[in-house]
C-alpha positions in Angstrom: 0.6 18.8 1.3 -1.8 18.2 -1.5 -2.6 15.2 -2.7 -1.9 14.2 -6.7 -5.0 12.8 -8.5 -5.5 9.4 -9.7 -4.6 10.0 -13.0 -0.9 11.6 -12.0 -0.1 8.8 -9.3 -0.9 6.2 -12.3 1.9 8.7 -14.5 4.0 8.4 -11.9 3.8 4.6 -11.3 4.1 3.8 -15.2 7.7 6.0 -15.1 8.4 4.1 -12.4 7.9 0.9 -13.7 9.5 1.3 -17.4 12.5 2.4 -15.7 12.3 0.2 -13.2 11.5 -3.0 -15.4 12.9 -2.2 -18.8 12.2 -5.1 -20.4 9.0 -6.1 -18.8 6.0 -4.6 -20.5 3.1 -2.1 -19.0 0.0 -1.0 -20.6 -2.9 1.1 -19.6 -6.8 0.1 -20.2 -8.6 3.3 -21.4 -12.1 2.2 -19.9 -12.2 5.8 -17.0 -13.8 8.9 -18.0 -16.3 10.9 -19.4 -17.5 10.7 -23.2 -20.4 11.8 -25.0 -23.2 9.2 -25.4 -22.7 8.4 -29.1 -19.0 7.6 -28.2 -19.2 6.0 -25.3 -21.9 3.0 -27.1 -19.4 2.9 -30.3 -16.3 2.3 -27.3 -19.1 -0.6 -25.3 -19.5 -2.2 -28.8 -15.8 -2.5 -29.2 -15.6 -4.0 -26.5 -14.8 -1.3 -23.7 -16.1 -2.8 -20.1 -16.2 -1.0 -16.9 -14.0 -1.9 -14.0 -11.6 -3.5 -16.0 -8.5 -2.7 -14.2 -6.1 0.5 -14.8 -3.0 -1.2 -15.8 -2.0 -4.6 -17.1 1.6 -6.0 -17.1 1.6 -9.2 -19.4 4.6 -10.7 -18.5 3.5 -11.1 -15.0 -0.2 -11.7 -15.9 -0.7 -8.6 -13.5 -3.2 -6.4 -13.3 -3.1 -3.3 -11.2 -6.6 -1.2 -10.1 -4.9 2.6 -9.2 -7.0 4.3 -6.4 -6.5 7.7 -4.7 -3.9 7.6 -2.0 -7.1 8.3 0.8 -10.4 7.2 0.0 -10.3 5.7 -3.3 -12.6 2.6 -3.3 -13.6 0.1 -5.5 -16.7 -0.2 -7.4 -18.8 -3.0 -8.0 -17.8 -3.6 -11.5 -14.4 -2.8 -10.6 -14.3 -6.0 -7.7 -16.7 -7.7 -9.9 -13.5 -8.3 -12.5 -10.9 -8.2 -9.8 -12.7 -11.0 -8.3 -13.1 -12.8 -11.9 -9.4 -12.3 -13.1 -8.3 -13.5 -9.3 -10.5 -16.9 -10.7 -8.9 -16.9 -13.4 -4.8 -17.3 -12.3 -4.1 -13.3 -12.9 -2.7 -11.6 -10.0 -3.9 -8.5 -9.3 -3.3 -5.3 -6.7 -5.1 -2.3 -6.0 -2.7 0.7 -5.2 -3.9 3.7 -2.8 -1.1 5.7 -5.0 2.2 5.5 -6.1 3.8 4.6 -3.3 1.6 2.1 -2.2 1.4 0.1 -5.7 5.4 0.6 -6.1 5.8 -1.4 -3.2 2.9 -4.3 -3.4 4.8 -4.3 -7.2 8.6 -4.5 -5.6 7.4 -7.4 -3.5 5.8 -9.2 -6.4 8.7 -9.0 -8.7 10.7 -10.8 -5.9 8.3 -14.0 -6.1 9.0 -14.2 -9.7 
């Protein structure tokens, strides 16, 4: 069985969750990938910041960091702000794929 990227487990888990939560808002944070040199310093001066997390869900002050179902770690940056938004009150989760952040999701949602 292959494994979906990143990038299609995130899909999947956005679907999820707009069906899921109609009413409750999701948004992605545009900070992966790669970009030419002269685009990514006009994106750093507006304010773009790596290892901001994937996803954030207002409603919930939730933020959610999508890894690879196997293997997918955290960088510094990336535990650098989970760590700093954890300070702050936000609660966050890191999902090794779909499944995994559909359920640590499902179990949040019931604490609200």
């Amino acid at each position: 069985l292959l494994m979906e990227s990143e990038h299609l487990q995130q899909v999947r888990l956005v679907s999820w969750f707009r069906r899921t939560y109609p009413g409750v808002r999701v948004f992605a944070i545009p900070n992966g990938g790669a970009r030419s040199g002269p685009q990514g310093a006009l994106l750093k001066a507006e304010g773009v910041s790596p290892g901001v997390p994937d996803l954030f869900v207002p409603e919930w002050s939730l933020w959610v960091e999508m890894k690879r179902e196997k293997g997918g770690t955290l960088s510094p940056a990336q535990s650098d702000w989970i760590s700093y938004l954890d300070d702050c009150g936000y609660q966050c989760i890191i999902g090794h794929g779909f499944e995994d952040a559909k359920r640590q999701i499902i179990t949040l949602a019931g604490l609200m």
